[in-house]
SELUM-68827 format. One record per residue (C-alpha): chain; x negated, y, z negated; residue in three letters. Coordinates in steps of 0.25 Angstrom, whole numbers, plus 5000, padded with zeros to 4 digits. Last residue first. Example, Ala and Ser with C-alpha at 12.3 -4.5 7.8 and 13.67 -1.06 7.14 Angstrom:
// SELUM-68827
{pt A; {4945; 4996; 4971}; ser}
{pt A; {4951; 4982; 4969}; ala}
//
This chain:
// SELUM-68827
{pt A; {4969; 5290; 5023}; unk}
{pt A; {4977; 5300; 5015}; unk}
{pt A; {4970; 5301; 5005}; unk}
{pt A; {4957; 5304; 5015}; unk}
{pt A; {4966; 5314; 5022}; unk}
{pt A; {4967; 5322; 5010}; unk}
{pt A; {4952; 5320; 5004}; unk}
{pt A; {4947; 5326; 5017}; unk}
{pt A; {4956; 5338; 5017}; unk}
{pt A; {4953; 5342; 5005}; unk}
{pt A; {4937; 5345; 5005}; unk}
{pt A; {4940; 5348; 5020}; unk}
{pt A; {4947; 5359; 5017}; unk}
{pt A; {4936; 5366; 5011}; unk}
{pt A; {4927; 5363; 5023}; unk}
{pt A; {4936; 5368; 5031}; unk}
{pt A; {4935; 5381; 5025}; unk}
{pt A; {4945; 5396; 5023}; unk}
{pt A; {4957; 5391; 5032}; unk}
{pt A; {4956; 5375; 5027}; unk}
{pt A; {4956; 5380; 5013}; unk}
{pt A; {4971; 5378; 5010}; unk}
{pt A; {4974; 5369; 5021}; unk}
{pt A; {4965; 5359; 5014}; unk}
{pt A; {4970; 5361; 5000}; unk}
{pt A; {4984; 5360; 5002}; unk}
{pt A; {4981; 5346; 5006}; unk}
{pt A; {4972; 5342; 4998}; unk}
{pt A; {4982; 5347; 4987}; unk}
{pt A; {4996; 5339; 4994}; unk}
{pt A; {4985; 5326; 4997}; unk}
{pt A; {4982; 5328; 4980}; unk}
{pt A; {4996; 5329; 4977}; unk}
{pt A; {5000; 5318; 4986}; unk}
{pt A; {4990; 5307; 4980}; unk}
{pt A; {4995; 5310; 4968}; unk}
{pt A; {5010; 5309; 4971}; unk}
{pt A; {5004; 5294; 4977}; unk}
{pt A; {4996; 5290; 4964}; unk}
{pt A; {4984; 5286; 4967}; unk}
{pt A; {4971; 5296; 4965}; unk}
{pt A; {4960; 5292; 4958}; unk}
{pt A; {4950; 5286; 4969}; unk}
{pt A; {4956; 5293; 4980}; unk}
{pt A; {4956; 5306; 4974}; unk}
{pt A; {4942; 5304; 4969}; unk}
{pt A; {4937; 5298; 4984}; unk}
{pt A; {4946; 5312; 4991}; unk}
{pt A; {4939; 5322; 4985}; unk}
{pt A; {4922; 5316; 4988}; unk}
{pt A; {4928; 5314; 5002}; unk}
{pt A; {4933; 5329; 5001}; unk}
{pt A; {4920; 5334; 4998}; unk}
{pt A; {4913; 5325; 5009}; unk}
{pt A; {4924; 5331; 5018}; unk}
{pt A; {4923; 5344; 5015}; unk}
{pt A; {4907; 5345; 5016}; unk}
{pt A; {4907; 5337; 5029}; unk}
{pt A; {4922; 5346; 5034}; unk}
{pt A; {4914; 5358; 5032}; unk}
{pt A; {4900; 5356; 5039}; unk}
{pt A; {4909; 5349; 5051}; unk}
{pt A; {4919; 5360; 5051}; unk}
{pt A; {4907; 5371; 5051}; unk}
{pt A; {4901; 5364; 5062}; unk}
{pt A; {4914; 5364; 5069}; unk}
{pt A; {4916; 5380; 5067}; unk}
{pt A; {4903; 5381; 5073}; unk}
{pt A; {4904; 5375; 5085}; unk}
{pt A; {4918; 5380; 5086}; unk}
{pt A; {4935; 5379; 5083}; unk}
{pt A; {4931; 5367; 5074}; unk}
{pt A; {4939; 5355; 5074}; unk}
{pt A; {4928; 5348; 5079}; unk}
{pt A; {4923; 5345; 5064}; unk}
{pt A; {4939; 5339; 5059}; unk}
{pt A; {4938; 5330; 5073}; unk}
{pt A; {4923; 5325; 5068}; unk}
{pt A; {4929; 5323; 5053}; unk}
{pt A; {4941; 5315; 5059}; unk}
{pt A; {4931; 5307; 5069}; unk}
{pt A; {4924; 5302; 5057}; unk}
{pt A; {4935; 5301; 5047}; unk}
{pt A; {4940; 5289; 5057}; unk}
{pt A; {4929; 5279; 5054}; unk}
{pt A; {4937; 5275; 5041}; unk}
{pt A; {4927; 5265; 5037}; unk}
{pt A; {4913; 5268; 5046}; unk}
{pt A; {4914; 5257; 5057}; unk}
{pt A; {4902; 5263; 5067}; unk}
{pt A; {4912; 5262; 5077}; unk}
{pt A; {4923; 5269; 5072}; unk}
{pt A; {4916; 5281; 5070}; unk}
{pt A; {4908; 5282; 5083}; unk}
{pt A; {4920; 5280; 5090}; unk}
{pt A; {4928; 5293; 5082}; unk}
{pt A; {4915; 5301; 5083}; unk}
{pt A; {4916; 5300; 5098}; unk}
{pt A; {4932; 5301; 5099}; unk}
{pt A; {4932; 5313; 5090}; unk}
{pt A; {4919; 5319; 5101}; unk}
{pt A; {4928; 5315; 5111}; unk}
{pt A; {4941; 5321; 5108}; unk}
{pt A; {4936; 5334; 5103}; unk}
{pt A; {4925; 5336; 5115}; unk}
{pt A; {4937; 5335; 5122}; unk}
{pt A; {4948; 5347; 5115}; unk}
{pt A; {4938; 5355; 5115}; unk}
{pt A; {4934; 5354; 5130}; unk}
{pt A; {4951; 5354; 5133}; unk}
{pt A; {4953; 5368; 5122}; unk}
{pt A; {4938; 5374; 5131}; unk}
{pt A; {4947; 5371; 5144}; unk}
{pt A; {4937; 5370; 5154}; unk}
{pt A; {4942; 5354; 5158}; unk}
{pt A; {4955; 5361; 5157}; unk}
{pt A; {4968; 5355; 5149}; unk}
{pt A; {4969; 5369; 5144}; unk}
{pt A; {4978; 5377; 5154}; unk}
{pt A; {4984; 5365; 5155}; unk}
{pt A; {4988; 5362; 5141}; unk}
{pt A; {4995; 5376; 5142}; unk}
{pt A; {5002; 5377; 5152}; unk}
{pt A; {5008; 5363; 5149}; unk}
{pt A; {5011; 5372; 5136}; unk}
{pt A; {5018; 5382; 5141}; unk}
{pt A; {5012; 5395; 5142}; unk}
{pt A; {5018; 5406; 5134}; unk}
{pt A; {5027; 5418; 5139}; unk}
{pt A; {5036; 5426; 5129}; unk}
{pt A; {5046; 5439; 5133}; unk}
{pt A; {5055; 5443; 5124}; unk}
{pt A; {5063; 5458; 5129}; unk}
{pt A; {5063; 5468; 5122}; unk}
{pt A; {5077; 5477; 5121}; unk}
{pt A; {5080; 5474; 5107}; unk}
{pt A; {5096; 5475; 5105}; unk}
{pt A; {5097; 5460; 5104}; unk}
{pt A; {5086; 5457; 5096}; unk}
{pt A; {5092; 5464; 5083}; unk}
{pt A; {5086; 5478; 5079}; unk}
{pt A; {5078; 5477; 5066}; unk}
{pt A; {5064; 5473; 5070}; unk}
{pt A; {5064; 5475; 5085}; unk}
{pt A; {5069; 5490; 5081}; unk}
{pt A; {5058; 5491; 5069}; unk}
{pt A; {5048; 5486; 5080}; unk}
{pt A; {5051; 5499; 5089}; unk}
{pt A; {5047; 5507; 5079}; unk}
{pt A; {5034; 5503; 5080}; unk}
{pt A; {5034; 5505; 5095}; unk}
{pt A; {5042; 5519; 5093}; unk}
{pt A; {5029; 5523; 5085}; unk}
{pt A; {5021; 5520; 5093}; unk}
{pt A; {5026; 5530; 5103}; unk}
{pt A; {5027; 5540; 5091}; unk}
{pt A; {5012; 5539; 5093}; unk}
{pt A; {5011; 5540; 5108}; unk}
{pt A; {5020; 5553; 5106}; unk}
{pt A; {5011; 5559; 5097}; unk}
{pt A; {5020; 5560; 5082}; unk}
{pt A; {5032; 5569; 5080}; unk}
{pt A; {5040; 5558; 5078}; unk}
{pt A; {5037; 5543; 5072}; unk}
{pt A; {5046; 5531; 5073}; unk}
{pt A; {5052; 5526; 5061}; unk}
{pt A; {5054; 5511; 5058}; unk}
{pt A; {5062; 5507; 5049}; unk}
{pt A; {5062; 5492; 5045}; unk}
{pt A; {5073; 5482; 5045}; unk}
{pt A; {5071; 5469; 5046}; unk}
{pt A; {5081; 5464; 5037}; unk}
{pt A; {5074; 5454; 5025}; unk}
{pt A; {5065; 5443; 5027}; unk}
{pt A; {5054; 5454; 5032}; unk}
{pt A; {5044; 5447; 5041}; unk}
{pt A; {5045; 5459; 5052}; unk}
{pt A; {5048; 5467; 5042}; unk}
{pt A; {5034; 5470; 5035}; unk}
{pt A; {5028; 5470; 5048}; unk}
{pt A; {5037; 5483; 5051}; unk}
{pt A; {5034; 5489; 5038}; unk}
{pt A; {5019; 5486; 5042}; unk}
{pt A; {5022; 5491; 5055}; unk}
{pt A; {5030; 5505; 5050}; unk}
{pt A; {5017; 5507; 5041}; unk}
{pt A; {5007; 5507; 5053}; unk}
{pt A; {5017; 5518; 5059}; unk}
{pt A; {5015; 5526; 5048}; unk}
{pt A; {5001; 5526; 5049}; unk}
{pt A; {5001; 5536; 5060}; unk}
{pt A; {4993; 5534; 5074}; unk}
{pt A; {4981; 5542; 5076}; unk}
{pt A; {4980; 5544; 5090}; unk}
{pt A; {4966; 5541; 5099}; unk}
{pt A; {4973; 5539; 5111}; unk}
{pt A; {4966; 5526; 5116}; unk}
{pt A; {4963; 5520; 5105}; unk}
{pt A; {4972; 5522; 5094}; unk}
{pt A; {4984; 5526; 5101}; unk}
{pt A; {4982; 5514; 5111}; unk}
{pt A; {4980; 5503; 5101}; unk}
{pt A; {4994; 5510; 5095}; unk}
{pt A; {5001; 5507; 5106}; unk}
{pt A; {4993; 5493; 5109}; unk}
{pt A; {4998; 5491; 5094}; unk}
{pt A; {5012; 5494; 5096}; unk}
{pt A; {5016; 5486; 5107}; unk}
{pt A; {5009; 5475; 5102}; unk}
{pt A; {5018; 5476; 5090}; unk}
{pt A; {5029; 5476; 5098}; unk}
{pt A; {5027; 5465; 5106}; unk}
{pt A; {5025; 5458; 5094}; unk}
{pt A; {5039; 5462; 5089}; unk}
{pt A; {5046; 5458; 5101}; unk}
{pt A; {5041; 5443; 5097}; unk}
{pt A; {5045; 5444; 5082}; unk}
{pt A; {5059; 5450; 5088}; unk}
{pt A; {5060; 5439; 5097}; unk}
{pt A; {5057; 5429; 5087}; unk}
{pt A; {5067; 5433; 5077}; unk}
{pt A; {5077; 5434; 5088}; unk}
{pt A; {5075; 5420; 5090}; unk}
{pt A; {5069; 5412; 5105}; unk}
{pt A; {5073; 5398; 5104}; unk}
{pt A; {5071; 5391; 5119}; unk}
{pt A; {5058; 5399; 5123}; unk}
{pt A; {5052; 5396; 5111}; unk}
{pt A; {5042; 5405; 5105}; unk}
{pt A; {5032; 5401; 5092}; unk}
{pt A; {5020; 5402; 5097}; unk}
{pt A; {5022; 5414; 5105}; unk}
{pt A; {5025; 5420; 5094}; unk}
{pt A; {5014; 5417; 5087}; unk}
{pt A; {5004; 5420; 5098}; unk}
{pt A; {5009; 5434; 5099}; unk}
{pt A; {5009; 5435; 5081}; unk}
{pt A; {4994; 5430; 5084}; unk}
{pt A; {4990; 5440; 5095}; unk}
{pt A; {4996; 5449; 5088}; unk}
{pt A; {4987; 5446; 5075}; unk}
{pt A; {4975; 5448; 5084}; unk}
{pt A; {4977; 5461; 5090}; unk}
{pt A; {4982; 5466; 5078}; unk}
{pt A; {4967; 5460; 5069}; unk}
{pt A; {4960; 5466; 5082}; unk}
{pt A; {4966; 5482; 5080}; unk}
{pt A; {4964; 5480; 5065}; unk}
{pt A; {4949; 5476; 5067}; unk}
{pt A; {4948; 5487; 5078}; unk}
{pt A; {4955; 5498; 5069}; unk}
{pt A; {4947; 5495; 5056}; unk}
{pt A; {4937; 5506; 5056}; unk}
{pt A; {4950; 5516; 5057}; unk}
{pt A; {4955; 5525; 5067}; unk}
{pt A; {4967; 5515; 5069}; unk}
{pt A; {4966; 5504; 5058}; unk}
{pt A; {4982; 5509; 5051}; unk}
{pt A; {4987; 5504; 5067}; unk}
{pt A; {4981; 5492; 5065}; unk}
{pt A; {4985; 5489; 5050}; unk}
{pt A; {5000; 5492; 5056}; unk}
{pt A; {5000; 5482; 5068}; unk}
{pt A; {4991; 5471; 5057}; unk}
{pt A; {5006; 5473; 5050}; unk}
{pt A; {5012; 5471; 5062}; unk}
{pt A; {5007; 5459; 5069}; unk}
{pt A; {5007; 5453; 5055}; unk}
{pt A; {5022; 5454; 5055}; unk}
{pt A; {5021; 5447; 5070}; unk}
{pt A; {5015; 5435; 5064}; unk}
{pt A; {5024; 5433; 5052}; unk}
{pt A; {5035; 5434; 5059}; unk}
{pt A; {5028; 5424; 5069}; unk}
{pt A; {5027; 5415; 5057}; unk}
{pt A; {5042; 5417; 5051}; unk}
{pt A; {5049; 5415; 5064}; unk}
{pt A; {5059; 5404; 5057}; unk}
{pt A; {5059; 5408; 5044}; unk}
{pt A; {5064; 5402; 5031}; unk}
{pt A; {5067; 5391; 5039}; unk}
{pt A; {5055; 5389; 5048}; unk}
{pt A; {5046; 5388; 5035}; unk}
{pt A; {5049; 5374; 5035}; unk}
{pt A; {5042; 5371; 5046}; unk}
{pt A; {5031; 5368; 5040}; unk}
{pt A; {5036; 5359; 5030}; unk}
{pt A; {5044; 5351; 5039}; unk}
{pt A; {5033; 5349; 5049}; unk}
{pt A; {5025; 5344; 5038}; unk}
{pt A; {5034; 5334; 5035}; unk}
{pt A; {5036; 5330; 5050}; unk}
{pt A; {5021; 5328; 5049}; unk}
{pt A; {5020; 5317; 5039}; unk}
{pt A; {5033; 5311; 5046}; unk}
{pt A; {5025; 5310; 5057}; unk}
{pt A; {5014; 5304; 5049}; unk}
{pt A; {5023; 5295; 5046}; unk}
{pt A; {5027; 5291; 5059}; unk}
{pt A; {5014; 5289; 5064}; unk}
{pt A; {5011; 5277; 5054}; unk}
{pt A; {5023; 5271; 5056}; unk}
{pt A; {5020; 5271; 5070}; unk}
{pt A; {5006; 5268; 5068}; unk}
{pt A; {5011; 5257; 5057}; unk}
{pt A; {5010; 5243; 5070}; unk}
{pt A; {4996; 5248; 5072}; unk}
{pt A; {4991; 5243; 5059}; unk}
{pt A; {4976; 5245; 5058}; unk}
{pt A; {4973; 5251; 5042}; unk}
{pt A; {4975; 5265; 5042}; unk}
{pt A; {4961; 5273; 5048}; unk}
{pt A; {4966; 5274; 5060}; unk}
{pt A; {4978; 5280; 5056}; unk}
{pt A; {4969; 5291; 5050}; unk}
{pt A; {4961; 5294; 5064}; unk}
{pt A; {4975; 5297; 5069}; unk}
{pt A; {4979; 5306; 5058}; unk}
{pt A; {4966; 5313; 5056}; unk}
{pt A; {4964; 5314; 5072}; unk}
{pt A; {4977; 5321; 5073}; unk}
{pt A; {4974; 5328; 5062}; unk}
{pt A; {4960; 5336; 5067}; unk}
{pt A; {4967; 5336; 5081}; unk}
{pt A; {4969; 5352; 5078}; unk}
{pt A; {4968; 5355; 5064}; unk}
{pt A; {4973; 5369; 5067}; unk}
{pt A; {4976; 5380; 5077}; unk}
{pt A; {4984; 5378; 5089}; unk}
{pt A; {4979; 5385; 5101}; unk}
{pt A; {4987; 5375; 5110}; unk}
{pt A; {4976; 5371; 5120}; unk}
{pt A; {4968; 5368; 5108}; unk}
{pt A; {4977; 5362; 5099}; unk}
{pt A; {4982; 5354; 5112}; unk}
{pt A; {4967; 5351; 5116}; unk}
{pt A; {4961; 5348; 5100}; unk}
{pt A; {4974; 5338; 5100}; unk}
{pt A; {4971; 5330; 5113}; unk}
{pt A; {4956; 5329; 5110}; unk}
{pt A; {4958; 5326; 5095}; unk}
{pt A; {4969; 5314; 5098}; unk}
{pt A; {4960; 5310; 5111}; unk}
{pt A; {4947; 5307; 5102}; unk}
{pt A; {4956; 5298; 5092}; unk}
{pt A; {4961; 5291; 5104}; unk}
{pt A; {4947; 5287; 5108}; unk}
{pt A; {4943; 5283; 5094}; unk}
{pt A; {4954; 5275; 5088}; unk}
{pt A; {4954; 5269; 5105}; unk}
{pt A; {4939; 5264; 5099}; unk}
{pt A; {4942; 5261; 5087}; unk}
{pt A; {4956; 5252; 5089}; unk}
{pt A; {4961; 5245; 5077}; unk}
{pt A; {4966; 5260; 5074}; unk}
{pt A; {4973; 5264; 5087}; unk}
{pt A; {4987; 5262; 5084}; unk}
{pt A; {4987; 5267; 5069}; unk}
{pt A; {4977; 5282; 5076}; unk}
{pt A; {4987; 5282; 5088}; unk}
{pt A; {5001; 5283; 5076}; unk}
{pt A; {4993; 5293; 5068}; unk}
{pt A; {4988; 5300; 5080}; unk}
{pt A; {5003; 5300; 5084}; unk}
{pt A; {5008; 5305; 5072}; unk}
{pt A; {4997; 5315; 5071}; unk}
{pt A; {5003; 5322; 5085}; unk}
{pt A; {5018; 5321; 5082}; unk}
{pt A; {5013; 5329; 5070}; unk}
{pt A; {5006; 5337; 5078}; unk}
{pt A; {5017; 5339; 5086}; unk}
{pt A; {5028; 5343; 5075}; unk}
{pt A; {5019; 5352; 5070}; unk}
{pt A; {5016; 5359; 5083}; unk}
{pt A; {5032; 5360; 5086}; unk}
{pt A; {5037; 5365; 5074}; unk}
{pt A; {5024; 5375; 5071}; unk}
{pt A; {5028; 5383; 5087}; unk}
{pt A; {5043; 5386; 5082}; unk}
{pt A; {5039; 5387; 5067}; unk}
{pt A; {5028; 5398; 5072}; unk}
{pt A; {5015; 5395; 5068}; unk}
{pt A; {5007; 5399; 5057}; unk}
{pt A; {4999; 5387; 5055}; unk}
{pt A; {5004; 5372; 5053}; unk}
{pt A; {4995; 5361; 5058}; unk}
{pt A; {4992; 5358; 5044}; unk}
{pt A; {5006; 5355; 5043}; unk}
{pt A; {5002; 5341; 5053}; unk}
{pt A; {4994; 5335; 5040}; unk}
{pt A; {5008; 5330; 5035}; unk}
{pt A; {5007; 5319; 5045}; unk}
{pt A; {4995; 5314; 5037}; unk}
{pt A; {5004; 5312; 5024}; unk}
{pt A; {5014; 5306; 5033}; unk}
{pt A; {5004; 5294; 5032}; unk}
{pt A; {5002; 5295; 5016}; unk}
{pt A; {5015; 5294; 5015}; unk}
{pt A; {5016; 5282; 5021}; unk}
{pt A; {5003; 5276; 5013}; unk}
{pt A; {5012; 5281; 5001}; unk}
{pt A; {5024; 5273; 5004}; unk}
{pt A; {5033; 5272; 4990}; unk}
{pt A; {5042; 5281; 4993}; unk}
{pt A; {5038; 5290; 4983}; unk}
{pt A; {5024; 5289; 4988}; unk}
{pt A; {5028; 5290; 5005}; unk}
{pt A; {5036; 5303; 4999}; unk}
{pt A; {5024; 5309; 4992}; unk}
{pt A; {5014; 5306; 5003}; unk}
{pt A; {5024; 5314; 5013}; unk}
{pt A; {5025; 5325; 5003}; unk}
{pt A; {5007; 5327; 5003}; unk}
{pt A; {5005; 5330; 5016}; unk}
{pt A; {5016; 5340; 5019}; unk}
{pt A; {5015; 5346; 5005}; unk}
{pt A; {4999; 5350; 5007}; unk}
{pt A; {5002; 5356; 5019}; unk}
{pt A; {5013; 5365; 5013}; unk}
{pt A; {5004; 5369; 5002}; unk}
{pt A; {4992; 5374; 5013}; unk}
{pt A; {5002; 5380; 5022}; unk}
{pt A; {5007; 5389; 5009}; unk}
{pt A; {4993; 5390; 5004}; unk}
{pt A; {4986; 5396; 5018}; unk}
{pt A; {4973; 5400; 5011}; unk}
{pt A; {4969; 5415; 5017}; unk}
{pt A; {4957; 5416; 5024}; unk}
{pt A; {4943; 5418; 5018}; unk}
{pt A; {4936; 5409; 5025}; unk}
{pt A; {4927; 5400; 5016}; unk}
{pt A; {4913; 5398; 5023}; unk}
{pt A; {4907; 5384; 5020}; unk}
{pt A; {4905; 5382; 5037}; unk}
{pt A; {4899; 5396; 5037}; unk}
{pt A; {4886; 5391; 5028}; unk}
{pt A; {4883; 5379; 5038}; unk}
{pt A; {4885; 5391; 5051}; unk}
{pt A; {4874; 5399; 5040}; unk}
{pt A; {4865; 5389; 5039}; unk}
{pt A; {4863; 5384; 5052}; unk}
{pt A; {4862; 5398; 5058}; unk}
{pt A; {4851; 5401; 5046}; unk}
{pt A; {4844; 5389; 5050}; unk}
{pt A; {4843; 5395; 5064}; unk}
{pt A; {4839; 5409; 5061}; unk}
{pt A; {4829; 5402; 5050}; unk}
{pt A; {4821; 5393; 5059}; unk}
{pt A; {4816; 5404; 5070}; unk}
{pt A; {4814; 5416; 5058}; unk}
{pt A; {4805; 5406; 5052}; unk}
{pt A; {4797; 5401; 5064}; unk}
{pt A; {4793; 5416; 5069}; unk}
{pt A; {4791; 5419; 5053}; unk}
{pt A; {4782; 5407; 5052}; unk}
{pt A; {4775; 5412; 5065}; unk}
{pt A; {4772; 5424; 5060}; unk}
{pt A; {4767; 5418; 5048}; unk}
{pt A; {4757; 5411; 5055}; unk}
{pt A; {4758; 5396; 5058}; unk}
//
């Protein structure tokens, strides 16, 4: 072979090696968003109370049970309270009821299997059809694969069930605690951002920024939109949510006006409008009176002192009460029959997924338990974990992530099993893993994994 050939050959290898590489190398990537500590404690207290209470009582297996339950808060995201009520409480109807199958089904590896495979089909379609992000069926499966790992007793899956119930009605407590303090306080939240990325995007115009700017509004509006629909009922509408919902409006309003300034007229608009939307934002989560003044701007072009009126304008949703606002509320969503039909289609990509799910889980889940391996069950648990992934890729980087976590872990949870034994103890360290999982599960599964692994093998 002559060099020219050993070059040819050379530069056909290395592209694809370098490909292989360099997906293996993103798997290890640590993003860089920011670490969610106060869901990350509150996680970590709704798995490790119950286990305190079942010890001080005396019942530690119990408390170890409602200890799974707990893993329902890590379904919580920044949802309204309206919209969080009801998922939590589903999901933990949902691992409930896994846990209650997974008792039944135990002396039984193939039904074991079967079933296994239709709990992750029936909770990647809802999650899917839903567009509900999170874990998914990944604790589903967890809690019914657990129970059949317990010794066979058909006669505790109730009492087994009701536990974890009572695991998730913690959780649910927790989460919702924040309802008190302030009912509309995620959607506040939502449309205060609304605002303020209002205000960066006017202060881009003529700038090297502007199309970043003018993509991130587009974006966070579409969130605040989202929100609020999220968390509307047509049977309990507030004067809080109306305003919030009037004030969305608004701020479309005004950023298709000043869109239209920009571009198609060329204007230069002044930076004292982008200040009178951040002092806006800076009152819409105000705890205080809501009273900002706003004034409109004269001797200015007419389509300027047009936006200006706009902005004004949310000074009077602000401060004015709802009965003397002349806008009316209107809100559409699809129902959710609607909606489950629309994706209950044999070319629904959500009713593919949510398929290949169930019988790739039920595959592995047979070949487990057939070849007797002790615990079969963190078999098909790793393989639902893996699938998780949104791509191809993304579940190439979950498989490479959750084998170097979970050996990790493993090596974790053998020294805590072998020294640990006190039930407070055994708390602490569940509250720790805990906290450490949702910590670090936005910036590397792999990381995550490392205490995730350890945590659920405490509990098993």
């Amino acid at each position: 072979m002559n060099k020219n050939q050993q070059r040819k050959s050379s530069k056909s290898v290395h592209p694809k090696l370098n490909t292989i590489h360099t997906t293996f190398k993103q798997a290890f990537i640590i993003k860089k968003n920011p670490f969610p500590w106060i869901k990350a404690l509150n996680a970590g207290v709704a798995a490790a109370l119950p286990i305190v209470i079942g010890f001080s009582l005396g019942y530690l297996e119990y408390g170890l049970l409602a200890s799974i339950g707990a893993f329902t808060y890590l379904y919580v995201f920044n949802q309204p309270y309206a919209q969080r009520a009801k998922r939590i409480f589903c999901v933990t109807l949902g691992m409930s009821l896994s846990m209650v199958l997974g008792s039944l089904l135990a002396p039984y590896p193939l039904g074991t299997a079967i079933v296994m495979g239709l709990i992750g089909a029936i909770a990647i379609f809802i999650f899917g059809a839903l567009k509900i992000t999170g874990p998914s069926a990944l604790f589903f499966v967890l809690s019914f694969a657990m129970a059949t790992g317990m010794p066979n007793d058909p006669s505790l899956a109730l009492l087994r069930g009701g536990f974890v119930f009572l695991g998730g009605g913690l959780s649910w407590i927790i989460c919702m605690a924040g309802w008190f303090i302030s009912p509309h306080g995620p959607e506040t939240a939502a449309i205060k951002r609304v605002y303020v990325e209002l205000a960066y995007f006017l202060d881009s115009i003529d700038k090297a920024n502007f199309n970043t700017a003018r993509h991130q509004t587009v974006l966070v509006m579409k969130q605040a939109e989202n929100m609020l629909l999220a968390g509307y009922s047509s049977k309990r509408k507030t004067d809080t949510f109306t305003k919030l919902f009037l004030l969305n409006e608004q701020a479309n309003r005004i950023f298709l006006e000043a869109l239209d300034l920009s571009v198609e007229k060329n204007l230069t608009i002044p930076p004292e409008l982008a200040q009178s939307l951040r002092n806006l934002a800076h009152a819409i989560e105000s705890k205080k009176q809501k009273t900002v003044n706003i004034s409109k701007l004269h001797g200015v072009d007419k389509e300027i002192e047009n936006l200006s009126v706009k902005i004004y304008n949310v000074s009077r949703i602000l401060n004015e009460p709802i009965d003397k606002i002349q806008q009316e509320v209107r809100i559409s969503k699809p129902s959710l029959k609607t909606i489950f039909l629309n994706a209950f289609d044999k070319n629904s990509i959500v009713f593919l997924s949510a398929i290949k799910f169930g019988i790739i889980l039920m595959l592995t889940a047979i070949i487990a338990y057939s070849l007797g391996f002790d615990r079969s069950y963190w078999v098909p648990l790793s393989c639902a974990a893996v699938m998780s992934g949104p791509t191809v890729i993304a579940t190439f980087h979950r498989a490479v992530q959750r084998t170097f976590g979970t050996i990790i872990g493993v090596l974790l949870a053998s020294v805590i099993l072998v020294s640990v034994h006190n039930g407070y103890m055994v708390a602490f360290i569940i509250l720790c893993l805990t906290f450490l999982t949702e910590l670090f599960i936005v910036r590397n599964y792999g990381i995550a994994a490392m205490f995730f692994t350890p945590s659920a093998l405490v509990m098993a």
